[in-house]
C-alpha positions, 0 to 999 in steps of 0.5 A, spaced: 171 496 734 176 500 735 181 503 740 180 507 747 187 511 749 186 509 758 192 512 760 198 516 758 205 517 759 211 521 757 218 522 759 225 526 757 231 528 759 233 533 765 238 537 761 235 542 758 239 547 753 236 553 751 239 557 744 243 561 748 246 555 750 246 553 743 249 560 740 256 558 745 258 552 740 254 554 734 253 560 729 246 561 731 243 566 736 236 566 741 233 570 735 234 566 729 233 560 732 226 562 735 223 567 730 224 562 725 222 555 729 219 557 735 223 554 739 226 557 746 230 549 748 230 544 747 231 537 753 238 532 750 240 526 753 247 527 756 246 521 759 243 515 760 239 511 754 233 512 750 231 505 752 230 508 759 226 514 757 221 509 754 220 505 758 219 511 764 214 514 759 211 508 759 211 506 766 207 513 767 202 510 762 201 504 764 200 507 772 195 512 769 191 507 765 191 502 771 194 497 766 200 492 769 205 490 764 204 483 765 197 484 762 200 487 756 199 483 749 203 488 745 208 492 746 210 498 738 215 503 739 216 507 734 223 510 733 228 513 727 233 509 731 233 507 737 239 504 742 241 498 738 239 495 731 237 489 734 235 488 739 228 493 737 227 499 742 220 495 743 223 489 746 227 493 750 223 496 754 219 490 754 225 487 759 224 493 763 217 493 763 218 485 765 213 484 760 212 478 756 208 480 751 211 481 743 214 487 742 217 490 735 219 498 732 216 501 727 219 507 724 216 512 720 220 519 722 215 524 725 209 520 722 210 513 727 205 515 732 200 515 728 202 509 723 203 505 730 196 507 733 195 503 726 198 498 726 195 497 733 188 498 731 188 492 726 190 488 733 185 491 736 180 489 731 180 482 730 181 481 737 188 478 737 189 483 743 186 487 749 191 491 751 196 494 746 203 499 749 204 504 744 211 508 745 214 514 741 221 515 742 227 519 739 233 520 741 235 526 735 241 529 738 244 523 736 243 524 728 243 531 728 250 534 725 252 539 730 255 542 725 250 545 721 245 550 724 239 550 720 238 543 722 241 541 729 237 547 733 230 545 730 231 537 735 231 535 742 229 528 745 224 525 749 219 519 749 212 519 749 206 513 750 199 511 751 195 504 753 190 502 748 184 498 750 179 496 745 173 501 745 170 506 740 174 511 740 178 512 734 173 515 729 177 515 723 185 514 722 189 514 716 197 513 714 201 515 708 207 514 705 210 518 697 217 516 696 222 521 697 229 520 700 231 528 697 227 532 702 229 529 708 234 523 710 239 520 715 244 515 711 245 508 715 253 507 717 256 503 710 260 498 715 267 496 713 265 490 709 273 489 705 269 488 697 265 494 698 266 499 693 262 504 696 263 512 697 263 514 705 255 517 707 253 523 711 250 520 717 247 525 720 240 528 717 239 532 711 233 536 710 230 541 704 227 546 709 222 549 705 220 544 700 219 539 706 215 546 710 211 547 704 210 539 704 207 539 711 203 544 711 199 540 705 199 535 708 197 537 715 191 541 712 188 535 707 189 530 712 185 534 718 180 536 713 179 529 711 179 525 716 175 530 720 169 529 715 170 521 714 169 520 722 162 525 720 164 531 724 165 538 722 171 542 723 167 546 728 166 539 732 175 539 734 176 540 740 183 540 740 188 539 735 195 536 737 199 537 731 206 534 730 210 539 733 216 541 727 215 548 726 210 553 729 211 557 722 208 551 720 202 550 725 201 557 723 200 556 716 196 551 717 191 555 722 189 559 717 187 555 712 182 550 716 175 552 719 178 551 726 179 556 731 185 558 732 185 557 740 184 550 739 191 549 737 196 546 742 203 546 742 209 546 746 215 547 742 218 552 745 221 547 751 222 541 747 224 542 740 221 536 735 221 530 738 221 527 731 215 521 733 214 523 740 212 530 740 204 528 739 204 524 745 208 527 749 204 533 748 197 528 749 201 526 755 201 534 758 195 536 756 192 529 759 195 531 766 194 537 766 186 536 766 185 539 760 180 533 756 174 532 758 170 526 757 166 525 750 172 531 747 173 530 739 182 531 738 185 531 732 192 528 731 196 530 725 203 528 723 208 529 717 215 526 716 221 523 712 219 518 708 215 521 705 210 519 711 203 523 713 198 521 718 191 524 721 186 521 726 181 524 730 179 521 737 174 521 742 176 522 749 174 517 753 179 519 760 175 521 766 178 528 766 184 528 771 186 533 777 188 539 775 196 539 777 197 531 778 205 531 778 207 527 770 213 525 774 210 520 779 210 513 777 
């Protein structure tokens, strides 16, 4: 036994800033930022919290999965940071869910959805759950220094997530985790402790861009090719990939080295910018609405991030297909 995904939902902030917009505080332009990234805008949050935006994407999912809140036996959220230490972004948006089921995070930068579908997928298989709430969500504009152009620009915020039942949809699934604080890192607040004798940290991520782009590119290319040969599929099998959306220079690099069709990539960098864990799902979320899946489609879902953490799953969609144009804003 393993899972079906029965409903998807994302949500997002309505300021949208484009590089423009960026090139008016920051040393970039419209061209350096998109030749490079791919990227066109990106949605901030200005206000509001990212517990709301959570919980809104998860409403979606659950409206689209026909599932009540009430019925849900496990809500995961996986962020970097969410409104609070504690308490978790989970059992936030439990209590506006007016769910009653336990709720906890789990954070592996970029990689959380796939750790979380995971981490769901044990619950699921030992029957200690039917109806498990998986969201993704980052708020990164409040850990970017705005100040440092090479970073800042790649990120946006946004919230996605999936309603799992127990099913066998999940073909074959695999997490990953090599140790290394150097390539990509966020220190924590050191606190005002009066005995400590630590130096003050840099709050805001650090990244080596291109140890961590040769990094993903590895990743997403082993791992695809290996997870699409355990669930006993050729290449030729994947009907869509949904890889993590960091860098199109990287999704790029990767089309060339697999035996996938190029046309079978999706991507929507270019308006959101990496949402850290909640690009695969919002992205799933998109296509889902816009009827792109059809029942009995092979997906491949791939993501890397700090940690260093990798994962890839491939799914058999088991949705009817929806209508074409449904509105994603309609809870």
């Amino acid at each position: 036994m393993s899972f079906n995904i029965i409903g998807t939902g994302s949500a997002y902030p309505e300021s949208s800033k484009t590089n423009d917009e960026l090139s008016l505080r920051i040393a970039t332009s419209d061209e350096w930022i998109s030749t490079r990234t791919g990227i066109k805008s990106r949605h901030i949050i200005t206000d509001g919290s990212l517990s709301d935006l959570a919980a809104e994407a998860a409403a979606r999912a659950l409206k689209d999965s026909g599932t009540l809140a009430q019925d849900l036996d496990l809500i995961i959220c996986a962020t970097v940071r969410g409104d609070t230490l504690t308490p978790s972004l989970a059992c936030l948006v439990q209590k506006k869910l007016a769910a009653t089921c336990p709720a906890f995070d789990v954070n592996a930068a970029c990689t959380g959805f796939i750790y979380a579908l995971d981490v769901a997928l044990g619950y699921l298989a030992r029957n200690k759950a039917k109806k498990i709430l998986v969201v993704a969500a980052e708020a990164m504009s409040k850990l970017v220094d705005w100040n440092d152009r090479s970073t800042c620009v790649l990120f946006g915020d946004g919230a996605g997530a999936v309603v799992l039942s127990q099913g066998d949809g999940l073909l074959s699934i695999k997490i990953s985790a090599s140790g290394d604080e150097n390539l990509l890192r966020i220190d924590s607040a050191a606190g005002n402790c009066p005995f400590s004798e630590d130096s003050p940290v840099n709050p805001y991520l650090q990244m080596n861009g291109k140890e961590v782009y040769k990094f993903a590119v590895a990743a997403m290319c082993g791992d695809l090719a290996e997870m699409i040969q355990e669930a006993g599929l050729t290449q030729e099998d994947i009907d869509f990939v949904l890889p993590h959306q960091a860098n199109l220079r990287i999704i790029e690099t990767a089309k060339g080295k697999l035996g996938i069709s190029a046309e079978k990539y999706r991507s929507n960098i270019e308006h959101f910018g990496n949402t850290s864990s909640a690009s695969i799902p919002i992205l799933l979320d998109e296509l889902n609405r816009a009827g792109e899946f059809k029942k009995g489609q092979v997906l491949a879902l791939t993501a890397f991030g700090g940690g260093l953490t990798t994962g890839a799953c491939v799914i058999k969609w088991t949705k009817e297909t929806k209508s074409k144009g449904n509105d994603k804003n309609d809870i």
